[in-house]
N, C-alpha and C positions, 0 to 999 in steps of 0.2 A: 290921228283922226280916223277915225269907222263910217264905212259908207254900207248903207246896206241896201241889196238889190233883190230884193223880196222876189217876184215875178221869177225870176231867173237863177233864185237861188244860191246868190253871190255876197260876200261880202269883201272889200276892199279895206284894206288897214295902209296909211298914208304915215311913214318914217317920215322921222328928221331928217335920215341922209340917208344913201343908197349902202352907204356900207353896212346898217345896221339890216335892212332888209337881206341882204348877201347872207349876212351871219345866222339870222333867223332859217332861211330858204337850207342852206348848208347842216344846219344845227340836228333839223328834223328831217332830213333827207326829203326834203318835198310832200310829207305827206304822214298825216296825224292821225289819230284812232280819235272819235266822240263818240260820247256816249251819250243817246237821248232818257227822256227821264222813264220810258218805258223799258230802261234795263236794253234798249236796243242798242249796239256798235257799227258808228260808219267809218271807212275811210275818207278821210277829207282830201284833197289834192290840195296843195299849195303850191302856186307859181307867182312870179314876178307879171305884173301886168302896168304898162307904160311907160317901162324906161324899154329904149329899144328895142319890144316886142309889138307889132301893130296887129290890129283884130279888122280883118278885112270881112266884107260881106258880101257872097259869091251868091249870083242869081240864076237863074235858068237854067240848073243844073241838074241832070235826075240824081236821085237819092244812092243808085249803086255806084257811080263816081269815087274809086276808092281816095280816101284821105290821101297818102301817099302821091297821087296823079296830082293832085291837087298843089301840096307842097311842095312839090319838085318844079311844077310851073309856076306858081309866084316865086321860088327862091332865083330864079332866071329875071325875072322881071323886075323885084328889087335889088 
């Protein structure tokens, strides 16, 4: 199944089973070359999203907050 997240840029591909996602994520080292139809090339990132990875939504936070602070304090929490 293909889920796609226009707004945000995302599309979601839904396996039969986790293993075959493993094997895909593995296969291409995380991360593919496209080609748009203007002859332009992007890197695409590929990651696993919803098998025991969760997407938290952090508020009130200013914007120099480096990443790093951040993931170091929820890896404490869950």
């Amino acid at each position: 199944m293909i889920q796609i997240d226009g707004p945000r840029r995302r599309v979601f591909i839904k396996f039969a089973n986790t293993k075959q996602s493993y094997v895909v994520i593995l296969t291409i080292s995380g991360k593919i070359e496209y080609g748009h139809d203007n002859g332009e090339l992007c890197t695409v990132n590929i990651e696993l999203a919803g098998m025991d990875i969760r997407r938290n939504r952090i508020a009130n936070q200013p914007p120099e907050v480096p990443h790093r602070t951040i993931r170091d304090t929820l890896s404490i929490v869950w």
